[in-house]
C-alpha positions in Angstrom: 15.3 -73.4 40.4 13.8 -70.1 39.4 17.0 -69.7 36.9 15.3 -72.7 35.1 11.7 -71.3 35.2 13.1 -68.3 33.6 15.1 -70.3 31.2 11.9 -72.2 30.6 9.8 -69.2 29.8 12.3 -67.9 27.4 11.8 -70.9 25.4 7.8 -71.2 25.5 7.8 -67.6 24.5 6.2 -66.7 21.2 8.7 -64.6 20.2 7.3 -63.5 16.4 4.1 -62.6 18.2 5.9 -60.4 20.6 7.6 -58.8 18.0 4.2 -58.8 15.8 2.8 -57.1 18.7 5.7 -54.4 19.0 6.0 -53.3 15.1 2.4 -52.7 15.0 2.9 -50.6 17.9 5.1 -48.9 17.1 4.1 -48.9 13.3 0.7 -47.5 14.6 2.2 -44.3 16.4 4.4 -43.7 13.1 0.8 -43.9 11.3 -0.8 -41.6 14.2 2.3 -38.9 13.6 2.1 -38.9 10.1 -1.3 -38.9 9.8 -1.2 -35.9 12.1 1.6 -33.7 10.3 -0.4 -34.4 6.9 -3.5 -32.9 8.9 -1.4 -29.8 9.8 0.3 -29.2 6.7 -3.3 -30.0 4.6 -4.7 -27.0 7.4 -2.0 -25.1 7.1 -1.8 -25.2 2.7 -5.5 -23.9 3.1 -4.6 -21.4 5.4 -1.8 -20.3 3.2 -4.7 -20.3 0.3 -7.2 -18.1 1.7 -4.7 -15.5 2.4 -3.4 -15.1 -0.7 -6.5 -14.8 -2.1 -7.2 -11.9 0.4 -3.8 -10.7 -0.6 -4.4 -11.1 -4.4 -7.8 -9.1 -3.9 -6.4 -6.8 -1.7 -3.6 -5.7 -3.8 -5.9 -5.4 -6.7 -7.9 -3.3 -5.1 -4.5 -1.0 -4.0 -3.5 -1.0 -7.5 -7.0 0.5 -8.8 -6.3 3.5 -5.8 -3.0 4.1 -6.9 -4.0 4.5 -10.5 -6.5 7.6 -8.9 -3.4 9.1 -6.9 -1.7 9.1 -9.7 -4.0 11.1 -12.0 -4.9 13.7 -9.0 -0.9 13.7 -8.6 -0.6 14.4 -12.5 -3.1 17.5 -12.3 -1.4 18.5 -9.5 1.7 18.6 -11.3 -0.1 20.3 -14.7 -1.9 22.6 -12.9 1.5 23.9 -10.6 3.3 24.1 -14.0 0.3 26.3 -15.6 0.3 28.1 -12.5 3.9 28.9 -12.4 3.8 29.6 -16.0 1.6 33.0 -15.2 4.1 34.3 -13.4 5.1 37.7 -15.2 6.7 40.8 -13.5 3.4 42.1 -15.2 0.6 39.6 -14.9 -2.0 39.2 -17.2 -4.7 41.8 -15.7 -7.6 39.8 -17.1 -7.3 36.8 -15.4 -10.2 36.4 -12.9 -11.4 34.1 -9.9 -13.7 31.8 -12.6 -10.4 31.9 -15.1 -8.3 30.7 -12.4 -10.3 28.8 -10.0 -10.0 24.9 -11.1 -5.9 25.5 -11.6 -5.3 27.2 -8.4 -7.7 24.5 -6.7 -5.6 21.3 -8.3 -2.5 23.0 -8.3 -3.1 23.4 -4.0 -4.5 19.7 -3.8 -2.2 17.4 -1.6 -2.9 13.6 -3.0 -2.6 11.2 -0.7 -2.2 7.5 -0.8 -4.5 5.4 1.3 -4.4 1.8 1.2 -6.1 -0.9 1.8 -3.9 -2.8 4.2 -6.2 -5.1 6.1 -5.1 -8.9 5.2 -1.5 -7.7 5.3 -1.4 -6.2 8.7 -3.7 -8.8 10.0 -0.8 -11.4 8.3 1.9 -9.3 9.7 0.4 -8.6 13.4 -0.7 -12.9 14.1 2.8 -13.9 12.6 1.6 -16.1 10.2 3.1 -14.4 7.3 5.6 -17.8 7.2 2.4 -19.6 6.0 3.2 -18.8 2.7 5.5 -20.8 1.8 7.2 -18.5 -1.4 10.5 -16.5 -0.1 9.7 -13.9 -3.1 6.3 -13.0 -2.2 7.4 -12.8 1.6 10.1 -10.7 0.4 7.9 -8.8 -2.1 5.7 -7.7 0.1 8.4 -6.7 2.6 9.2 -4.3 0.2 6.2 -3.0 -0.4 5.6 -1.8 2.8 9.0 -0.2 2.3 7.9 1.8 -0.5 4.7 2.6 0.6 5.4 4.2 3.7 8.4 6.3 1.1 5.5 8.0 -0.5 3.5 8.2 2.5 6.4 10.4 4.2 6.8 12.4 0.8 3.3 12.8 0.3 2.6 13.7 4.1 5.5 16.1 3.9 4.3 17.9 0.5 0.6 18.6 2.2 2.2 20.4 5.2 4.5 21.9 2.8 0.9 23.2 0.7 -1.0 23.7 3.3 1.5 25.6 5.4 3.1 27.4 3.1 1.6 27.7 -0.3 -1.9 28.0 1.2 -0.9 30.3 3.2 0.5 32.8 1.4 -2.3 32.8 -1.2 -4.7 34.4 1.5 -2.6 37.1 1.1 -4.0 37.9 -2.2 -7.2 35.4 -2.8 -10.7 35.9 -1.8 -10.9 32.0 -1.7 -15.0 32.1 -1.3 -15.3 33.6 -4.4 -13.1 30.8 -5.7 -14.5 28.3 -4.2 -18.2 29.2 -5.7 -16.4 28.8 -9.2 -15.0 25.0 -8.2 -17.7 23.3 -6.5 -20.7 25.9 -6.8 -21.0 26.1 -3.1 -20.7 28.9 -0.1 -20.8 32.8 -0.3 -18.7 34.9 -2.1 -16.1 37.4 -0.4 -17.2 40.9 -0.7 -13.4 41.4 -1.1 -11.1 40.9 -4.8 -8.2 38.3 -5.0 -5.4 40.5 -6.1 -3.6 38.6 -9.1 -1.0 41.3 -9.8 0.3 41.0 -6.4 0.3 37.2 -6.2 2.1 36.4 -9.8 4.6 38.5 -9.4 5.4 37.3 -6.1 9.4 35.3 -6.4 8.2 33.6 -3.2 5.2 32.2 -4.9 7.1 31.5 -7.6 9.5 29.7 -5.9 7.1 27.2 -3.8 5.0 26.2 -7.3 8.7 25.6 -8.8 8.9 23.1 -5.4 5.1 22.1 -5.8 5.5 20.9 -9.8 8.9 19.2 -8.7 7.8 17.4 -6.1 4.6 16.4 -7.7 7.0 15.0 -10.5 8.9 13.2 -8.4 5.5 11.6 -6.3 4.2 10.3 -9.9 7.6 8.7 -10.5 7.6 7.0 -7.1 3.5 5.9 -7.9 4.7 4.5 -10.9 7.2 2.4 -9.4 5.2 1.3 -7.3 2.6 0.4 -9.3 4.7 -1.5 -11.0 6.2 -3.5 -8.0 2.6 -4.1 -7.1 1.9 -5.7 -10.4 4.5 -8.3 -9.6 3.2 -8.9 -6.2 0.0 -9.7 -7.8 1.5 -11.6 -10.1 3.5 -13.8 -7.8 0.7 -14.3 -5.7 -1.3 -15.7 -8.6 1.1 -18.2 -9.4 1.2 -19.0 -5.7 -2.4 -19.3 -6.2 -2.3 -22.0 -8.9 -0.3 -24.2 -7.5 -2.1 -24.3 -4.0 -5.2 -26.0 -6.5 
Protein backbone atom coordinates (compact mmCIF):
# COMPACT_ATOMS: atom_id res chain seq x y z
CA UNK A 1 0.00 0.00 0.00
CA UNK A 2 2.42 2.73 0.82
CA UNK A 3 4.87 1.22 -2.01
CA UNK A 4 2.04 2.33 -4.33
CA UNK A 5 1.52 5.85 -2.74
CA UNK A 6 5.13 6.28 -3.32
CA UNK A 7 4.94 4.88 -6.72
CA UNK A 8 2.11 7.24 -7.20
CA UNK A 9 3.89 10.34 -6.13
CA UNK A 10 6.72 9.62 -8.33
CA UNK A 11 4.48 9.85 -11.27
CA UNK A 12 2.35 13.06 -10.24
CA UNK A 13 5.67 14.66 -9.63
CA UNK A 14 6.60 17.73 -11.70
CA UNK A 15 9.76 16.74 -12.46
CA UNK A 16 11.07 19.76 -14.97
CA UNK A 17 9.93 22.10 -12.20
CA UNK A 18 11.99 20.34 -9.58
CA UNK A 19 14.79 20.46 -11.73
CA UNK A 20 13.85 24.23 -12.80
CA UNK A 21 13.84 24.83 -9.17
CA UNK A 22 17.33 23.14 -8.52
CA UNK A 23 19.53 24.84 -11.58
CA UNK A 24 18.40 28.13 -10.51
CA UNK A 25 19.64 27.27 -7.23
CA UNK A 26 22.33 26.23 -7.86
CA UNK A 27 22.86 28.62 -10.86
CA UNK A 28 22.17 31.44 -8.31
CA UNK A 29 25.09 30.49 -5.79
CA UNK A 30 27.46 30.22 -9.01
CA UNK A 31 26.06 33.93 -9.73
CA UNK A 32 26.56 34.92 -5.85
CA UNK A 33 30.48 33.41 -6.11
CA UNK A 34 31.31 34.96 -9.10
CA UNK A 35 29.83 37.96 -8.45
CA UNK A 36 31.77 37.98 -5.30
CA UNK A 37 35.44 37.09 -6.71
CA UNK A 38 34.83 39.85 -9.40
CA UNK A 39 34.15 42.22 -6.27
CA UNK A 40 37.42 41.12 -4.75
CA UNK A 41 39.51 41.11 -7.66
CA UNK A 42 37.75 44.74 -8.89
CA UNK A 43 38.95 45.84 -4.94
CA UNK A 44 41.85 44.27 -5.03
CA UNK A 45 43.04 45.79 -9.05
CA UNK A 46 42.39 49.26 -7.23
CA UNK A 47 44.34 48.41 -4.38
CA UNK A 48 47.11 47.27 -6.60
CA UNK A 49 46.47 50.94 -8.35
CA UNK A 50 46.88 53.26 -5.65
CA UNK A 51 50.05 51.63 -4.56
CA UNK A 52 51.86 51.97 -7.51
CA UNK A 53 50.97 55.30 -7.79
CA UNK A 54 52.51 55.87 -4.23
CA UNK A 55 55.34 53.70 -5.51
CA UNK A 56 55.74 55.64 -8.83
CA UNK A 57 55.74 59.04 -6.66
CA UNK A 58 57.77 57.65 -4.16
CA UNK A 59 60.49 56.46 -6.31
CA UNK A 60 60.48 59.70 -8.13
CA UNK A 61 60.98 61.47 -5.33
CA UNK A 62 64.14 58.90 -4.32
CA UNK A 63 65.52 59.47 -7.67
CA UNK A 64 65.56 63.54 -7.25
CA UNK A 65 67.60 62.69 -3.65
CA UNK A 66 69.94 60.50 -5.23
CA UNK A 67 70.75 62.93 -7.99
CA UNK A 68 71.80 65.52 -4.62
CA UNK A 69 73.95 62.55 -3.00
CA UNK A 70 75.45 62.24 -5.95
CA UNK A 71 76.73 65.78 -6.53
CA UNK A 72 77.83 66.19 -2.66
CA UNK A 73 79.53 62.70 -3.32
CA UNK A 74 81.23 64.20 -6.57
CA UNK A 75 82.69 67.26 -4.43
CA UNK A 76 83.57 65.05 -1.95
CA UNK A 77 85.52 63.16 -4.34
CA UNK A 78 87.08 66.62 -6.14
CA UNK A 79 87.69 68.18 -3.19
CA UNK A 80 89.78 64.77 -1.56
CA UNK A 81 91.64 64.70 -4.87
CA UNK A 82 92.58 68.61 -4.61
CA UNK A 83 93.32 68.05 -1.17
CA UNK A 84 95.60 65.17 -1.71
CA UNK A 85 97.13 66.91 -4.47
CA UNK A 86 98.80 69.58 -1.84
CA UNK A 87 100.58 67.14 -0.42
CA UNK A 88 104.39 68.16 -0.90
CA UNK A 89 107.30 67.21 1.51
CA UNK A 90 107.35 71.08 1.37
CA UNK A 91 103.85 72.57 1.37
CA UNK A 92 102.91 75.53 -0.13
CA UNK A 93 103.47 78.08 2.90
CA UNK A 94 100.87 80.47 1.59
CA UNK A 95 98.04 78.55 1.79
CA UNK A 96 95.67 79.83 4.54
CA UNK A 97 92.35 78.89 6.56
CA UNK A 98 90.10 81.16 3.88
CA UNK A 99 92.32 79.42 0.89
CA UNK A 100 91.58 76.14 2.15
CA UNK A 101 88.38 76.28 4.01
CA UNK A 102 85.52 75.15 1.42
CA UNK A 103 88.06 72.01 0.17
CA UNK A 104 88.88 70.74 3.50
CA UNK A 105 85.11 71.24 4.46
CA UNK A 106 83.72 69.08 1.25
CA UNK A 107 86.61 66.96 1.16
CA UNK A 108 85.57 65.85 5.20
CA UNK A 109 81.69 65.79 4.24
CA UNK A 110 80.20 62.14 4.67
CA UNK A 111 77.06 62.06 2.11
CA UNK A 112 74.49 60.07 3.06
CA UNK A 113 71.63 58.55 1.35
CA UNK A 114 68.21 58.88 2.88
CA UNK A 115 65.20 57.62 1.33
CA UNK A 116 61.99 58.02 1.21
CA UNK A 117 60.76 54.47 1.89
CA UNK A 118 57.23 54.90 3.28
CA UNK A 119 54.75 53.07 0.66
CA UNK A 120 57.39 50.42 0.32
CA UNK A 121 57.86 49.47 3.89
CA UNK A 122 54.26 49.97 4.59
CA UNK A 123 53.73 47.34 1.26
CA UNK A 124 56.48 45.16 2.60
CA UNK A 125 55.35 45.15 6.57
CA UNK A 126 51.09 44.39 5.67
CA UNK A 127 52.17 41.64 3.08
CA UNK A 128 50.45 42.94 0.40
CA UNK A 129 53.28 43.44 -1.80
CA UNK A 130 51.53 40.18 -3.93
CA UNK A 131 48.85 42.83 -4.96
CA UNK A 132 50.77 43.69 -7.75
CA UNK A 133 50.41 41.46 -9.90
CA UNK A 134 53.89 42.05 -12.17
CA UNK A 135 56.81 39.42 -11.04
CA UNK A 136 59.43 42.15 -12.44
CA UNK A 137 58.43 45.03 -10.41
CA UNK A 138 58.11 42.63 -7.29
CA UNK A 139 61.45 41.50 -8.20
CA UNK A 140 62.72 45.01 -9.00
CA UNK A 141 62.02 46.37 -6.05
CA UNK A 142 63.44 43.39 -4.14
CA UNK A 143 66.55 44.48 -5.51
CA UNK A 144 66.42 47.73 -4.68
CA UNK A 145 66.33 47.30 -1.26
CA UNK A 146 69.33 45.15 -1.91
CA UNK A 147 71.27 47.89 -3.32
CA UNK A 148 70.22 50.47 -1.19
CA UNK A 149 71.05 49.14 1.96
CA UNK A 150 74.91 48.35 -0.24
CA UNK A 151 75.41 51.98 -0.16
CA UNK A 152 73.95 52.53 3.09
CA UNK A 153 76.64 50.10 4.70
CA UNK A 154 79.47 51.85 2.45
CA UNK A 155 78.35 55.11 3.07
CA UNK A 156 77.79 54.49 6.92
CA UNK A 157 81.19 52.92 6.94
CA UNK A 158 83.05 55.93 5.01
CA UNK A 159 81.49 58.58 7.76
CA UNK A 160 83.03 56.68 10.74
CA UNK A 161 85.93 56.12 8.65
CA UNK A 162 86.03 60.49 8.23
CA UNK A 163 84.82 61.27 11.18
CA UNK A 164 87.03 58.86 13.22
CA UNK A 165 89.96 59.04 11.49
CA UNK A 166 90.37 61.85 8.99
CA UNK A 167 88.63 64.29 11.36
CA UNK A 168 90.51 63.43 13.79
CA UNK A 169 93.81 63.79 12.87
CA UNK A 170 93.20 67.18 11.36
CA UNK A 171 92.70 68.68 14.99
CA UNK A 172 96.12 67.92 15.19
CA UNK A 173 97.00 70.74 12.90
CA UNK A 174 93.56 72.90 12.30
CA UNK A 175 92.11 75.60 14.19
CA UNK A 176 88.67 74.50 12.78
CA UNK A 177 86.77 77.78 14.17
CA UNK A 178 88.70 79.78 12.19
CA UNK A 179 87.70 77.51 9.36
CA UNK A 180 84.56 77.33 9.98
CA UNK A 181 84.03 81.35 9.95
CA UNK A 182 85.42 81.08 6.31
CA UNK A 183 82.60 78.25 5.26
CA UNK A 184 79.46 79.25 6.79
CA UNK A 185 80.37 82.86 8.34
CA UNK A 186 79.48 81.64 11.72
CA UNK A 187 81.13 81.10 15.41
CA UNK A 188 84.44 82.61 16.84
CA UNK A 189 87.71 82.18 15.60
CA UNK A 190 90.57 80.19 17.50
CA UNK A 191 93.11 82.36 18.92
CA UNK A 192 95.32 79.49 17.78
CA UNK A 193 96.98 78.88 13.71
CA UNK A 194 96.13 75.54 11.76
CA UNK A 195 99.55 74.33 10.94
CA UNK A 196 99.61 73.43 7.06
CA UNK A 197 103.18 72.44 6.87
CA UNK A 198 102.67 69.79 9.39
CA UNK A 199 99.38 68.52 8.04
CA UNK A 200 100.49 68.11 4.08
CA UNK A 201 103.29 66.56 4.74
CA UNK A 202 101.82 64.11 6.88
CA UNK A 203 101.98 60.21 4.74
CA UNK A 204 99.18 59.34 7.24
CA UNK A 205 97.03 62.07 5.92
CA UNK A 206 98.05 61.38 2.76
CA UNK A 207 97.14 58.06 2.91
CA UNK A 208 93.38 58.34 4.33
CA UNK A 209 92.50 61.25 1.39
CA UNK A 210 94.06 58.48 -1.06
CA UNK A 211 91.16 56.17 0.81
CA UNK A 212 88.65 59.25 1.01
CA UNK A 213 88.84 60.07 -3.05
CA UNK A 214 88.72 56.18 -3.67
CA UNK A 215 85.93 55.46 -1.85
CA UNK A 216 84.10 58.47 -2.88
CA UNK A 217 84.68 57.08 -6.50
CA UNK A 218 83.48 53.98 -5.88
CA UNK A 219 80.08 55.56 -3.77
CA UNK A 220 79.28 57.62 -7.12
CA UNK A 221 79.64 54.45 -9.15
CA UNK A 222 77.27 52.52 -6.95
CA UNK A 223 74.68 55.94 -7.02
CA UNK A 224 74.85 55.68 -10.51
CA UNK A 225 73.82 52.32 -10.70
CA UNK A 226 71.37 52.76 -8.80
CA UNK A 227 69.93 55.53 -10.26
CA UNK A 228 69.72 53.72 -13.03
CA UNK A 229 67.94 50.64 -11.64
CA UNK A 230 65.53 53.12 -10.10
CA UNK A 231 64.71 54.51 -13.46
CA UNK A 232 63.53 51.10 -14.57
CA UNK A 233 61.53 50.65 -11.49
CA UNK A 234 59.82 53.77 -12.34
CA UNK A 235 59.46 52.77 -15.58
CA UNK A 236 57.96 49.33 -14.89
CA UNK A 237 55.69 50.77 -12.61
CA UNK A 238 54.28 53.13 -15.20
CA UNK A 239 53.52 50.62 -17.51
CA UNK A 240 51.90 48.71 -14.61
CA UNK A 241 50.16 51.89 -14.23
CA UNK A 242 48.59 52.03 -17.79
CA UNK A 243 47.30 49.02 -17.89
CA UNK A 244 45.45 49.12 -14.46
CA UNK A 245 43.27 52.21 -16.57
Amino acid sequence: MILRRITKHVKDQNWFAVFLDFFIVVAGILIAFQITNWNEERADRAAERESIERLVVEYNQNLAVLAENKSQTQRTMRASAKLKSMIAPEPDLNITDESVAQTLSDGLTNPRFIPNLGATNSLLASGDLDLIQDAKIQSQLSKWQTDFQALAEWQEIERMHGEELILGLTYEYLAWPSIAQHVDGTGTGSKLESDYSGLFSSKRFEGLLYNRWYNSRSDVKRITELEASTRELIDALETRLKELK
